[in-house]
SEBA-461999 format. One line per field, with one value per residue: residue in one letter; x, z, y of N, C-alpha, C, O in turn; chain. Coordinates in steps of 0.05 Angstrom, whole numbers, plus 32768, in hexadecimal, padded with zeros to 4 digits. Layout:
N
rest c(a:...)
n_xx c(X:...)
n_zz c(Z:...)
n_yy c(Y:...)
ca_xx c(X:...)
ca_zz c(Z:...)
ca_yy c(Y:...)
c_xx c(X:...)
c_zz c(Z:...)
c_yy c(Y:...)
o_xx c(X:...)
o_zz c(Z:...)
o_yy c(Y:...)
kette c(A:...)
END
This chain:
258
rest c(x:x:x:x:x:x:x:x:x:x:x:x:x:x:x:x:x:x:x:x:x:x:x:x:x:x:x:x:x:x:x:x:x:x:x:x:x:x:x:x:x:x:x:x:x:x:x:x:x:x:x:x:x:x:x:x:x:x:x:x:x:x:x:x:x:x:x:x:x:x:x:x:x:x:x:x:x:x:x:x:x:x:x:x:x:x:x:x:x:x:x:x:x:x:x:x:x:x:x:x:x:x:x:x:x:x:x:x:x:x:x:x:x:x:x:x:x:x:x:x:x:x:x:x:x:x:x:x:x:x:x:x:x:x:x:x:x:x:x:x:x:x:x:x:x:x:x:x:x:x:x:x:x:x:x:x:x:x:x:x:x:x:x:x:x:x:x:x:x:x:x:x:x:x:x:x:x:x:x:x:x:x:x:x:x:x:x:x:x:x:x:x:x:x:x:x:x:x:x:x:x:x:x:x:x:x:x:x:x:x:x:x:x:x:x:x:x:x:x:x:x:x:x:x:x:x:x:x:x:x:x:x:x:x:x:x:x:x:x:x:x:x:x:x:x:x:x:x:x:x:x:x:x:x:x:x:x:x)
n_xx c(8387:8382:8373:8350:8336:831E:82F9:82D9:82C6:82A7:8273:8268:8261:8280:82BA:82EA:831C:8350:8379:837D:838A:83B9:83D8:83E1:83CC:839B:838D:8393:836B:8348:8345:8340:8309:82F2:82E1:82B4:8290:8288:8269:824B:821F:820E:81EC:81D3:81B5:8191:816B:8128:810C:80F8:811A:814B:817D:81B3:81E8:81FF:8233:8235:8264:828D:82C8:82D8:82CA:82F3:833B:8358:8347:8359:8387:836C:8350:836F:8384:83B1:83A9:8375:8379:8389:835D:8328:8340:8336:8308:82EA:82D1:830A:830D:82E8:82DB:82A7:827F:8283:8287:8276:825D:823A:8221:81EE:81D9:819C:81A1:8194:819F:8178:8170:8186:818F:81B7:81A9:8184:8160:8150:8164:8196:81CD:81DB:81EB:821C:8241:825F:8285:82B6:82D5:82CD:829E:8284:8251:8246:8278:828D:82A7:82C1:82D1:82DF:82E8:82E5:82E5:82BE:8289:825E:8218:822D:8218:8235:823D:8201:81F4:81D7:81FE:820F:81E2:81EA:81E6:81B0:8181:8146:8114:811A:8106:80CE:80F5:80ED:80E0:8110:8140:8153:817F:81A4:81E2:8211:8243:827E:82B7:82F6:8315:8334:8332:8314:82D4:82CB:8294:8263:8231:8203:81FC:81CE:81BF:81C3:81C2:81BF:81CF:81CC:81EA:8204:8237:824F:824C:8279:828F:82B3:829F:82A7:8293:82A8:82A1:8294:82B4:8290:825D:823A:8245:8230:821E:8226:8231:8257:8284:8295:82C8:82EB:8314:833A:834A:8365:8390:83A7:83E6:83F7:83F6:83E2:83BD:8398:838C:837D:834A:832B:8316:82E5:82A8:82A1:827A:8284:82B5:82FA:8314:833D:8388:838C:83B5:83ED:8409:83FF:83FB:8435:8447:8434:83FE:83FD)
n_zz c(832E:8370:838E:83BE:83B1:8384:839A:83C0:839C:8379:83A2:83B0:8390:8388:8394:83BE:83A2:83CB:83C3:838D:8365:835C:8385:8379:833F:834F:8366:8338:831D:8338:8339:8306:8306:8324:8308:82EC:8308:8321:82EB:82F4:8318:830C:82DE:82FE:8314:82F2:82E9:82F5:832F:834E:8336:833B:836D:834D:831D:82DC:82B2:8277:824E:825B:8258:821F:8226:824A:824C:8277:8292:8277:8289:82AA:8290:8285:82BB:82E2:830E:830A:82DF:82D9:82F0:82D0:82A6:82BE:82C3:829A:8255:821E:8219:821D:822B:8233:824E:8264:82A0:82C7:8303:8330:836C:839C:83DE:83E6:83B1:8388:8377:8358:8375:833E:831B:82E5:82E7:82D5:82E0:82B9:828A:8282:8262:8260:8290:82BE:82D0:82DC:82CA:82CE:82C6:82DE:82C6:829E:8287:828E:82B2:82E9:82F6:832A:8338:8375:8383:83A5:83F5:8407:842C:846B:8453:842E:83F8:83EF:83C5:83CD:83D8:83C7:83DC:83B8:839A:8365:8347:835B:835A:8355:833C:8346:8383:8396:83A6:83DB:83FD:8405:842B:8459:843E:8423:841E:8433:8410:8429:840C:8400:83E3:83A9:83A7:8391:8379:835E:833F:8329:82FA:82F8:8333:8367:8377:838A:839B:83CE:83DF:841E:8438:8443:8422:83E1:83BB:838A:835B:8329:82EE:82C9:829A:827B:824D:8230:81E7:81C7:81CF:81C0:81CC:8201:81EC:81BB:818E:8164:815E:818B:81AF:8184:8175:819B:81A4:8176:8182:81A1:81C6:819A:8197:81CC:8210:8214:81E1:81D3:81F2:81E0:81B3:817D:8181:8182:816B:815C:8144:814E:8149:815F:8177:81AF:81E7:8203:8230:8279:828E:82AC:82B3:82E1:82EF:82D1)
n_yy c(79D9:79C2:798D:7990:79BF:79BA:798E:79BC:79DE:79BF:79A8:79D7:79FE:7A35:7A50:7A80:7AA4:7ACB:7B0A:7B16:7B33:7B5C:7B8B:7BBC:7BB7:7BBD:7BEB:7C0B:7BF7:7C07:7C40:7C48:7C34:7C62:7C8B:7C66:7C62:7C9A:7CA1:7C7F:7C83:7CBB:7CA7:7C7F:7CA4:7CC1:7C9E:7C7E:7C8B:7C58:7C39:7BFF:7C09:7C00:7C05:7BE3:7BE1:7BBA:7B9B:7BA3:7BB0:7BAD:7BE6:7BF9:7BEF:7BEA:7BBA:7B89:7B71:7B4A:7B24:7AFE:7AE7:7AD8:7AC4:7AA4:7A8F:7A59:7A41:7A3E:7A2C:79F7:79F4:79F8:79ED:79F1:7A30:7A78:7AB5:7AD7:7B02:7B3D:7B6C:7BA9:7BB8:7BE6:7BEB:7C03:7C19:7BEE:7BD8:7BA1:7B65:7B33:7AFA:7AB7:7A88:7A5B:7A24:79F9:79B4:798C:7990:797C:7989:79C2:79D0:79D9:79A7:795E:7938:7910:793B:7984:79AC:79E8:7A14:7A46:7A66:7A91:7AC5:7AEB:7B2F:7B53:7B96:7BBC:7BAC:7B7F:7B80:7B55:7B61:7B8B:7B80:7B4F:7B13:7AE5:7AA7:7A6B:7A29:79F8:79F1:79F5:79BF:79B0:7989:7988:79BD:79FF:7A1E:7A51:7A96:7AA6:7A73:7A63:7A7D:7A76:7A55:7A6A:7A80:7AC0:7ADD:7AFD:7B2D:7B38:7B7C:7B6C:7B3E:7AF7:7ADB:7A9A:7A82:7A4F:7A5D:7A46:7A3A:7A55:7A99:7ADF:7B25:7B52:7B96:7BB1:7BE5:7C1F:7C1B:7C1D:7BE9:7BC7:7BA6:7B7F:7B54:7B17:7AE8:7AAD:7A7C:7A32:7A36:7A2A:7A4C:7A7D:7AC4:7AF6:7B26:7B58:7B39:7AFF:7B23:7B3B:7B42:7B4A:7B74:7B7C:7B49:7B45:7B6E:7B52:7B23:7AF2:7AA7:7AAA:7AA7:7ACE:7AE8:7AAD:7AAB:7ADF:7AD4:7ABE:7AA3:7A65:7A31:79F0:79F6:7A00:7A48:7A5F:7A4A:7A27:7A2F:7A16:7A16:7A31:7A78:7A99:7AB5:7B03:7B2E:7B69)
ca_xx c(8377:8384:8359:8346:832A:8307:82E5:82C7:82B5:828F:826F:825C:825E:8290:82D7:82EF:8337:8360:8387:8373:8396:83D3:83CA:83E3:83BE:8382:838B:8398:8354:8334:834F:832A:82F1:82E3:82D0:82A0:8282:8276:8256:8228:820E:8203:81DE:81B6:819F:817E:815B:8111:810A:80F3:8134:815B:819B:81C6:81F3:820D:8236:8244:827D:82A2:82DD:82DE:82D7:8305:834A:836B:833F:835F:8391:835E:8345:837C:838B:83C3:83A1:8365:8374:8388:833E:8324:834A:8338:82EA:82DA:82DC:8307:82F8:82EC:82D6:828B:8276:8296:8274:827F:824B:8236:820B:81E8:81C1:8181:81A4:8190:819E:815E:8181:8189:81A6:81AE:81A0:816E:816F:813C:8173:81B6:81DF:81DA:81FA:8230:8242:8277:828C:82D3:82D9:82BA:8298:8278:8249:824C:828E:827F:82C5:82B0:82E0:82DA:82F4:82E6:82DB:829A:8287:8249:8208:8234:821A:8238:822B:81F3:81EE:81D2:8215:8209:81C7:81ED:81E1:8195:8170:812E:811D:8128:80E2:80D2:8109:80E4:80E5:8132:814B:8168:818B:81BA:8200:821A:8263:828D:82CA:830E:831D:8343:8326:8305:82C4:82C7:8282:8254:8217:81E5:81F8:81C0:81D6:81BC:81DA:81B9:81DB:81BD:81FB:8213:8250:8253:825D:8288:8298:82B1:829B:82B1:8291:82AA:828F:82A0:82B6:8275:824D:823B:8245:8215:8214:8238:8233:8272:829E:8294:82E1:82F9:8324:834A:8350:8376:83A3:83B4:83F0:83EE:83F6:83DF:83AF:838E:8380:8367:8332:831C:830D:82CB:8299:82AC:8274:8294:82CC:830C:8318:835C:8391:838F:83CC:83FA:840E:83F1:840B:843E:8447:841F:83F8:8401)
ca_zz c(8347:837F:838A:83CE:83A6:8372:83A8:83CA:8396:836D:83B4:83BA:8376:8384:839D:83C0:83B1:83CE:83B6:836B:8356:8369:8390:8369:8328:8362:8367:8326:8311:8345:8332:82E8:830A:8328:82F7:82E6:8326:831E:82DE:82F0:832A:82F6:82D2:830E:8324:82DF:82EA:8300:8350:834B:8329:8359:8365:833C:82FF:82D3:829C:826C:8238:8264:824A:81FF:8227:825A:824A:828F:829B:8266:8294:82B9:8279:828F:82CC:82E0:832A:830A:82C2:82DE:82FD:82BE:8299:82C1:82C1:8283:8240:820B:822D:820C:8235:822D:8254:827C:82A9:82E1:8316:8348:837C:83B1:83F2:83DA:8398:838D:8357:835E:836F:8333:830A:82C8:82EF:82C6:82DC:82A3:8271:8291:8254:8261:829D:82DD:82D8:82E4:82B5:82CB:82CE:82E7:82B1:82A5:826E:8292:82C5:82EB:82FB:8333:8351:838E:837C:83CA:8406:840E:8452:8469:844D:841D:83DF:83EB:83B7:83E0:83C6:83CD:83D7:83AB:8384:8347:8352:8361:833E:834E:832F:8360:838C:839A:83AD:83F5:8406:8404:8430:8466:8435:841B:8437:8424:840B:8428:83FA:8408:83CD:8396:83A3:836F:8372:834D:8349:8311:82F7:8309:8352:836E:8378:8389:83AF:83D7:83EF:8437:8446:8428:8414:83C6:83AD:8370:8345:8305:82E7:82B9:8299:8279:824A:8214:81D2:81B5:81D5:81C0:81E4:8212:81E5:81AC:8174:8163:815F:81A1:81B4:8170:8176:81B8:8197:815B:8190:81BA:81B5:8184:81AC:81EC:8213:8218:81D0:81D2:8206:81D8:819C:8181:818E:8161:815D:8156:8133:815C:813E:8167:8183:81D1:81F2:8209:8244:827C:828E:82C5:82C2:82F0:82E6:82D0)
ca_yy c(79DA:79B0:7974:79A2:79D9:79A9:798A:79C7:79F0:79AC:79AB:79F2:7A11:7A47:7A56:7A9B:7AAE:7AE0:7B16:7B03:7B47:7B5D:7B9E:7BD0:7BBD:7BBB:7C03:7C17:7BF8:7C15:7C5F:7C49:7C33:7C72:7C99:7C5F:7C69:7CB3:7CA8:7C68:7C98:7CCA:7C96:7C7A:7CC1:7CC6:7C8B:7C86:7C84:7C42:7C27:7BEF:7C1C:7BFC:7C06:7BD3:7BE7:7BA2:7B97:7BC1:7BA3:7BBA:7C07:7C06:7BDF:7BDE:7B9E:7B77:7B5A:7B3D:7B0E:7ADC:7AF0:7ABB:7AAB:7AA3:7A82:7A41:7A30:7A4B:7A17:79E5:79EB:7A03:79DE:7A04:7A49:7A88:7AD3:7AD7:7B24:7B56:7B84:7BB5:7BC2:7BF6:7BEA:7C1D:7C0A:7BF1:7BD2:7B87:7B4E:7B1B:7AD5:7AA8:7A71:7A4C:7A0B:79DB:799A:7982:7992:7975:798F:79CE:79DF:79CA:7985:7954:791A:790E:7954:7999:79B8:79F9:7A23:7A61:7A6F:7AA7:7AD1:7B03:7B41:7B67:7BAF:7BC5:7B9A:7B7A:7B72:7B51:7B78:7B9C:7B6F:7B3E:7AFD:7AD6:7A8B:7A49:7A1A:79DE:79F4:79EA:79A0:79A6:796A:7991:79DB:7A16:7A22:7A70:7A9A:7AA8:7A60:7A5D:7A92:7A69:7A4A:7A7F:7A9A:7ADA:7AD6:7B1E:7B27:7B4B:7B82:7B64:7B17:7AF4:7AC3:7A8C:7A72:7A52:7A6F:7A36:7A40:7A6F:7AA7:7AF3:7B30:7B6B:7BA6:7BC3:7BEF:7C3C:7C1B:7C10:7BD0:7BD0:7B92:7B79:7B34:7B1C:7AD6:7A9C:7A67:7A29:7A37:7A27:7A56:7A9E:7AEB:7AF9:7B3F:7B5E:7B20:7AF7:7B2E:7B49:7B47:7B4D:7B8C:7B70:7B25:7B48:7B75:7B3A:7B15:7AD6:7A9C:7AB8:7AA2:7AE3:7AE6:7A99:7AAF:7AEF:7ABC:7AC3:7A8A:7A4D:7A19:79DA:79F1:7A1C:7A5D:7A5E:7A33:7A28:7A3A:7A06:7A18:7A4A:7A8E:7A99:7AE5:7B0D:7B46:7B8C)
c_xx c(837F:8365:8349:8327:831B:82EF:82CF:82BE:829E:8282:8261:8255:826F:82AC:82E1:8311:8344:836E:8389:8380:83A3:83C4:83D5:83DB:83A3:8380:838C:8377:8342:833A:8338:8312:82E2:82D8:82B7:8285:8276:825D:823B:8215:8201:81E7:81C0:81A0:818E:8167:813A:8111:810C:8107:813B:8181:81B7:81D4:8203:8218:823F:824E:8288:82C1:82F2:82DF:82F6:831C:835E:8366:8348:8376:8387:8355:8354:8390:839A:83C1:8388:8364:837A:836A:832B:8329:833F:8320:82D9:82E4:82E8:82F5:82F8:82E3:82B6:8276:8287:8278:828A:8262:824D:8221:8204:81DD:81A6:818E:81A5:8198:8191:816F:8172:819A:819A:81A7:817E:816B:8162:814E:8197:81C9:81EA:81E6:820F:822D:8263:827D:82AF:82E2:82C6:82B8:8286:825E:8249:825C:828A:82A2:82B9:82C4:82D8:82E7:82F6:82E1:82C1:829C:8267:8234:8213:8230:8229:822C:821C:81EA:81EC:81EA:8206:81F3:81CE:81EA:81C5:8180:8150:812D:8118:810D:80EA:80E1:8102:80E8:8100:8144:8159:8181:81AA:81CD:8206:8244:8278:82AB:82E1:831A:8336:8345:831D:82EB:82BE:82B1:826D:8239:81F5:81E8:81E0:81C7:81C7:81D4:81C4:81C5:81CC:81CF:81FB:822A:8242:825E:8267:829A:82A0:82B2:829C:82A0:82A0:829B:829C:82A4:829B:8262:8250:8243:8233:820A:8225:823B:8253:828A:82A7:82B6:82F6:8316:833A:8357:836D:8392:83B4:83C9:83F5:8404:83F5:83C9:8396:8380:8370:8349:8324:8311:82F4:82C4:829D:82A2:8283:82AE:82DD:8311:833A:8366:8393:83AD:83D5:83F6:8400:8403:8419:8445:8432:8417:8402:83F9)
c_zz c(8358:838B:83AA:83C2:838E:8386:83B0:83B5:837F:8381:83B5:83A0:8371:839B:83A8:83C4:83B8:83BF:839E:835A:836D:8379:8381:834D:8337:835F:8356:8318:831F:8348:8313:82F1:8318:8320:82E7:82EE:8327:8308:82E3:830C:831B:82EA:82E7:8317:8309:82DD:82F5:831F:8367:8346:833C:8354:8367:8320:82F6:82B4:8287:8252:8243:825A:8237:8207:8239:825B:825C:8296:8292:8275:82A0:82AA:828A:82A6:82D8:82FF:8322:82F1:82CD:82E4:82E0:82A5:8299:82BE:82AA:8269:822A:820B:821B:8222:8221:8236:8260:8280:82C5:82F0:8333:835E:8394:83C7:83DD:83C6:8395:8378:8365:8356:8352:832C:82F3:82CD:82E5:82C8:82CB:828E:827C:8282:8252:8278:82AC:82CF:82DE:82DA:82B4:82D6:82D4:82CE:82A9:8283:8272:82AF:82CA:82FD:8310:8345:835E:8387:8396:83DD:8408:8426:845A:8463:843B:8401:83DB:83D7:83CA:83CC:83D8:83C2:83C9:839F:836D:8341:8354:8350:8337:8346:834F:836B:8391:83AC:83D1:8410:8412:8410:8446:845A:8428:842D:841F:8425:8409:8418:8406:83E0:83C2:839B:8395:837F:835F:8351:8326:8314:82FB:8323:8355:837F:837A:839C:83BC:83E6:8400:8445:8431:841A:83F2:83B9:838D:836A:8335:8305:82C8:82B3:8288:826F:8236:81FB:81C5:81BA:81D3:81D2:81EA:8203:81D4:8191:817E:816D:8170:81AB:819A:816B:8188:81A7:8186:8164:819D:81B3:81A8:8196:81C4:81ED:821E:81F9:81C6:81DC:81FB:81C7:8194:817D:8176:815B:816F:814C:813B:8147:8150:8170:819B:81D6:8206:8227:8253:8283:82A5:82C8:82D1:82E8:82E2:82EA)
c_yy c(79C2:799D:797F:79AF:79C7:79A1:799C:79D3:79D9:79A7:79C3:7A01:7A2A:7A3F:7A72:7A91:7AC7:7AE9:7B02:7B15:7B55:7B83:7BB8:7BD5:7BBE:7BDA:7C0E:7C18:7C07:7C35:7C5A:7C51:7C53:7C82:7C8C:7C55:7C7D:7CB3:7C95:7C7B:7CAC:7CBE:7C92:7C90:7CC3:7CA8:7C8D:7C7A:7C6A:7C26:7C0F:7C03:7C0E:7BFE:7BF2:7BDF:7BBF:7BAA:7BAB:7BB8:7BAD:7BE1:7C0C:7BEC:7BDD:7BBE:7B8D:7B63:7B47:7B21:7AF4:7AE7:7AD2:7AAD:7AA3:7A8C:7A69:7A30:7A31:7A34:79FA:79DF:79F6:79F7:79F2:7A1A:7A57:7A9F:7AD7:7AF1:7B28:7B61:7B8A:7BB9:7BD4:7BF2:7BEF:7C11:7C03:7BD5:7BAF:7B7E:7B30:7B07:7AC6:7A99:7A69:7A31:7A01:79BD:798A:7983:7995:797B:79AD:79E6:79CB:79B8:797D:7939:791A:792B:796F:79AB:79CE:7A05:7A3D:7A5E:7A86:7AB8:7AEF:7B17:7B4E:7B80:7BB8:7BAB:7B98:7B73:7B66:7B68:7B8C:7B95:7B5D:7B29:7AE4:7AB8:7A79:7A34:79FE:79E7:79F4:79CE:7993:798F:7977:79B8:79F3:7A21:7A43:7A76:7AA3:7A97:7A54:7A6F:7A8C:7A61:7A56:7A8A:7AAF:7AD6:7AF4:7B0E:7B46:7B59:7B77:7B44:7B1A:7AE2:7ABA:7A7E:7A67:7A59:7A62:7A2C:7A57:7A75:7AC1:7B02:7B47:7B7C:7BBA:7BDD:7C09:7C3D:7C13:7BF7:7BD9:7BB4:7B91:7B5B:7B33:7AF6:7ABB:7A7E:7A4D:7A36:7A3F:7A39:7A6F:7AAD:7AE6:7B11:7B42:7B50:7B10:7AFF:7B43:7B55:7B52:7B59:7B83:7B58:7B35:7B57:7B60:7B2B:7AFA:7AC3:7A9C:7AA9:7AB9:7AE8:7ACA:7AA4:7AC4:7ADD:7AC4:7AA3:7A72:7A34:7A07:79DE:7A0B:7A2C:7A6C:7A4F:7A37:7A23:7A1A:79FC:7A32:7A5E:7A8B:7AB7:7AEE:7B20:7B5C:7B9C)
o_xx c(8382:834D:8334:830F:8304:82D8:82B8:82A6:8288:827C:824A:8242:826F:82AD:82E1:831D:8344:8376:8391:8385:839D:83AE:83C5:83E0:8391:836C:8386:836C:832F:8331:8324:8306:82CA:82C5:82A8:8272:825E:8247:8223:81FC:81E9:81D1:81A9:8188:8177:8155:8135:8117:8116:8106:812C:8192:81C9:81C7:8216:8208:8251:8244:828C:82CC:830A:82EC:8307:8316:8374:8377:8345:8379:8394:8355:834C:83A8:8391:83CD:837E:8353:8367:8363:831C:8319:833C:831B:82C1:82FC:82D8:82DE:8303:82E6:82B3:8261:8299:8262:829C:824F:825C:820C:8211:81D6:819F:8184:81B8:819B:819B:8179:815A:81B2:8182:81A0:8168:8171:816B:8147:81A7:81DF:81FE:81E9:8211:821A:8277:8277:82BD:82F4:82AF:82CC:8270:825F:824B:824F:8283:82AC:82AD:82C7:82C4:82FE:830D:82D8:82B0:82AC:8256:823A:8204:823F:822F:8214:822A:81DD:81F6:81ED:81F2:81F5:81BD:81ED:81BF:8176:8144:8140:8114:8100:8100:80E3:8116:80EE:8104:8159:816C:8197:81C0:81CB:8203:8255:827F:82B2:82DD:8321:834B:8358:8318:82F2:82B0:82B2:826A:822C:81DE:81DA:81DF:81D0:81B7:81E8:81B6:81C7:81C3:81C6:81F6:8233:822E:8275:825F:82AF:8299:82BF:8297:829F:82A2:828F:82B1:8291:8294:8252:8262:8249:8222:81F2:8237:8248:8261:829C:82B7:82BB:830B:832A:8350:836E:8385:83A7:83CC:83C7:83F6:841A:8405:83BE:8384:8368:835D:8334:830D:82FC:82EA:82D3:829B:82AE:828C:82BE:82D8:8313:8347:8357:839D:83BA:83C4:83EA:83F7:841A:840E:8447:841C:8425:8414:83FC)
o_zz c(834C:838F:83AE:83C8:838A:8383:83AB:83B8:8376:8379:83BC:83A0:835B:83AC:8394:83D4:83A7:83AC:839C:8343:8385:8376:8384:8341:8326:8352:835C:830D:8314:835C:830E:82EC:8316:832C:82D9:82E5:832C:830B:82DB:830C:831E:82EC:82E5:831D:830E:82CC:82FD:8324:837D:834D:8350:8343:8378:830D:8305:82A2:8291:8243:8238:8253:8238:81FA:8236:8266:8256:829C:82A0:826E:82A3:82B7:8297:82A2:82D7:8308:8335:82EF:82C6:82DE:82E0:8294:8286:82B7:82A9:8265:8220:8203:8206:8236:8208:822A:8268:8275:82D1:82E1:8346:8357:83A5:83C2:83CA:83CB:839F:8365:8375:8340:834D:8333:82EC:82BA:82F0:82B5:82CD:827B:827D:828C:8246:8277:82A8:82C1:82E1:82E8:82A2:82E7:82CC:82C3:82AF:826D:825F:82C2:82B8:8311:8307:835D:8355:8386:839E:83D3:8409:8431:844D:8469:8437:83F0:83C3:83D6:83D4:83B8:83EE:83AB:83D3:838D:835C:8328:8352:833A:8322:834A:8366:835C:838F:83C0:83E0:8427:8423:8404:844A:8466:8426:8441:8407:8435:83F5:8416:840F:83CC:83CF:8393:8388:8396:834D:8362:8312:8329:82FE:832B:8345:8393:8367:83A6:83A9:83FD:83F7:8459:8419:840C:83EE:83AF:837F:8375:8327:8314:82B5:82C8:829E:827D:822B:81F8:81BD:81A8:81DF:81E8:81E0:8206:81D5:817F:8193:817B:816C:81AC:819D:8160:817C:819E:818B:8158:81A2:819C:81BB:81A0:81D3:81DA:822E:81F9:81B6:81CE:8205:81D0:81A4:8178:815D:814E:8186:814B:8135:8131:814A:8178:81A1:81C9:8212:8232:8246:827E:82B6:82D9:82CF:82D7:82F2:82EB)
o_yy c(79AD:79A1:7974:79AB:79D0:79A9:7996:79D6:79E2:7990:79C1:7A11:7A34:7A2D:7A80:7A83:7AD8:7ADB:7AEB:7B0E:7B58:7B8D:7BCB:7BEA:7BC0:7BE1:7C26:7C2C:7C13:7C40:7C68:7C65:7C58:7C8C:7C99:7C49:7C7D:7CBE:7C97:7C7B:7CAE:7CC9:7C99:7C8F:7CC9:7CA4:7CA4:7C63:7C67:7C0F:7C0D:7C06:7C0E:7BF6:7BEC:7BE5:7BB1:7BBA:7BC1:7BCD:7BB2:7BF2:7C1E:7BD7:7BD2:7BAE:7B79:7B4C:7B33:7B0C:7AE1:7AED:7ABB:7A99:7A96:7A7A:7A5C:7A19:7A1E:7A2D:79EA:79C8:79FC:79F6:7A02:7A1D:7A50:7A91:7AD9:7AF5:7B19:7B61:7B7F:7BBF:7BD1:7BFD:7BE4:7BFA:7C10:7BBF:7BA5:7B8D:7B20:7B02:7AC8:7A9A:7A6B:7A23:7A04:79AF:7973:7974:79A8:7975:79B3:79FF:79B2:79B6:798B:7925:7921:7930:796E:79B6:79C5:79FA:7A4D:7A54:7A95:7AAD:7B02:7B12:7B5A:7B78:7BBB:7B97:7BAA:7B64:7B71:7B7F:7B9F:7B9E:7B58:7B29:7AD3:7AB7:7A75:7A2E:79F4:79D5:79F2:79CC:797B:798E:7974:79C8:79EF:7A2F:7A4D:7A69:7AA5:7A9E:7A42:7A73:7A9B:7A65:7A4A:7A97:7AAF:7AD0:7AFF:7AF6:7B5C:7B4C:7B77:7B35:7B2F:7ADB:7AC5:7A6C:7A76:7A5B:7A6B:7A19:7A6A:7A6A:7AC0:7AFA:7B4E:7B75:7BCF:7BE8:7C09:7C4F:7C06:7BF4:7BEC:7BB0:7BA4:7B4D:7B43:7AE9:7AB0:7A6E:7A54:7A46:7A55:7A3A:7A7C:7AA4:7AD7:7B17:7B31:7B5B:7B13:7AF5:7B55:7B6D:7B5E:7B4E:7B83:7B5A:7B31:7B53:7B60:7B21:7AEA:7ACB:7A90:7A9E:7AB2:7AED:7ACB:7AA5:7AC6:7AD5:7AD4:7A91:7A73:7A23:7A0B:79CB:7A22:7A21:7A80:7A3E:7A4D:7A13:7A0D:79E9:7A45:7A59:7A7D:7AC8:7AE2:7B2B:7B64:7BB5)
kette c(A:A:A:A:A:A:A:A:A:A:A:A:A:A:A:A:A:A:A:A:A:A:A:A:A:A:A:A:A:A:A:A:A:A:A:A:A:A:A:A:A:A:A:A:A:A:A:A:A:A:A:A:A:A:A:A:A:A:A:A:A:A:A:A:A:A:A:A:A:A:A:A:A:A:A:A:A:A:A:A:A:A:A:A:A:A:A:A:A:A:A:A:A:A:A:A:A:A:A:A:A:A:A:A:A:A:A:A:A:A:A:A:A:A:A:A:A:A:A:A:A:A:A:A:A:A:A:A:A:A:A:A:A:A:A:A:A:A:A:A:A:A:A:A:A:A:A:A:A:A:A:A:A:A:A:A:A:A:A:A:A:A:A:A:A:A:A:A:A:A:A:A:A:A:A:A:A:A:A:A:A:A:A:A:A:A:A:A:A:A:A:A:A:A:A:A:A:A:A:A:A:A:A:A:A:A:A:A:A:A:A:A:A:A:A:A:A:A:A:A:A:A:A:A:A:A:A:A:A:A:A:A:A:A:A:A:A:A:A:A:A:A:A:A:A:A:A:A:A:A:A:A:A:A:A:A:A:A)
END
């Protein structure tokens, strides 16, 4: 990372980069994704009226193995490197989201228990990295991710989300960008438009720290495919304590995607 790009995003809490996937594995996923489009519509229509019209499938990952280039995606694995202690791949998901379809702003920001999230001791440091693709263009009002810049930082705890509505920008995204942002930035999205938003996030955490789902051996299957000394099978690993359960990879990747 350039001492640029350190600055703003320990400053703001995130980073938007461009073309984050090459454009013809852009299209390829988004040929997958559509059939996981038809069925989360499927899905939502069985829902009760009431629902918020959205679908989230998680550990999309372990079903659908086009994504797997994405793990260490080589415009992305460098930042990844740089703000995360001995990383590891912590969820997947894909999301759909209809007019109407909300995700109520939050964060992991505590500032009563400073070990626990953001900080910066020499270096930028994370507990949850939040890896976020655009599959289509977001354009304003299309769900965009709406965040409070710097609230990972806050010393005091986060007053009702009513109070804070000046305070939020909405961040449009060009299909096949990434946001890089962490998870005690606050952070929501609402989509007012008939376009479909359509994501995949992917997270990011230390070593030490469990799946968000699945146990240990959430990746297992992948880990054991992957090839030995890669940094694609470091990052499946399962969660290791104190004590690595693989060797971290030397050097980073310079091939590009599939």
């Amino acid at each position: 990372m350039t001492l640029a790009e350190l600055y703003y995003y320990d400053v703001n809490g995130y980073l938007l980069i461009e073309n984050a996937i090459e454009p013809d594995y852009l299209a390829y996923l988004n040929e997958r994704l559509d059939s996981w489009e038809e069925k989360a519509l499927q899905d939502f229509h069985a829902l009760p009226k009431s629902a918020n019209p959205e679908v989230r499938y998680d550990d999309i990952l372990n079903q659908e193995p086009s994504l797997l280039d994405l793990v260490v995606n080589p415009k992305v694995l460098p930042y990844i490197g740089e703000m995360v202690d001995r990383p590891r791949l912590k969820s997947t998901w894909v999301t759909f989201k209809w007019n109407g379809g909300r995700t109520v702003a939050h964060s992991n920001h505590t500032p009563s228990v400073t070990h626990n999230f953001y900080h910066f001791n020499g270096r930028i440091h994370h507990n949850l990295f939040q890896v976020f693709y655009a599959m289509r263009d977001i354009n304003p009002g299309e769900g965009g991710l709406q965040v409070i810049p710097g609230s990972h930082k806050a010393n005091y705890p986060s007053p009702p989300d009513d109070a804070l509505q000046e305070m939020y920008i909405e961040i449009p995204m060009k299909a096949g960008s990434v946001l890089l942002f962490t998870h005690d930035m606050r952070h929501g999205s609402f989509n007012t438009t008939d376009n479909v938003r359509r994501t995949i996030i992917f997270t990011y955490c230390p070593g030490v720290i469990a799946n968000s789902f699945g146990g240990d051996t959430l990746y297992q299957s992948l880990f054991e495919d992957a090839p030995e000394g890669s940094w694609l099978k470091y990052l499946l690993r399962t969660p290791n304590g104190f004590l690595e359960t693989y060797p971290k990879p030397e050097c980073m990747p310079e091939a590009t995607m599939k």
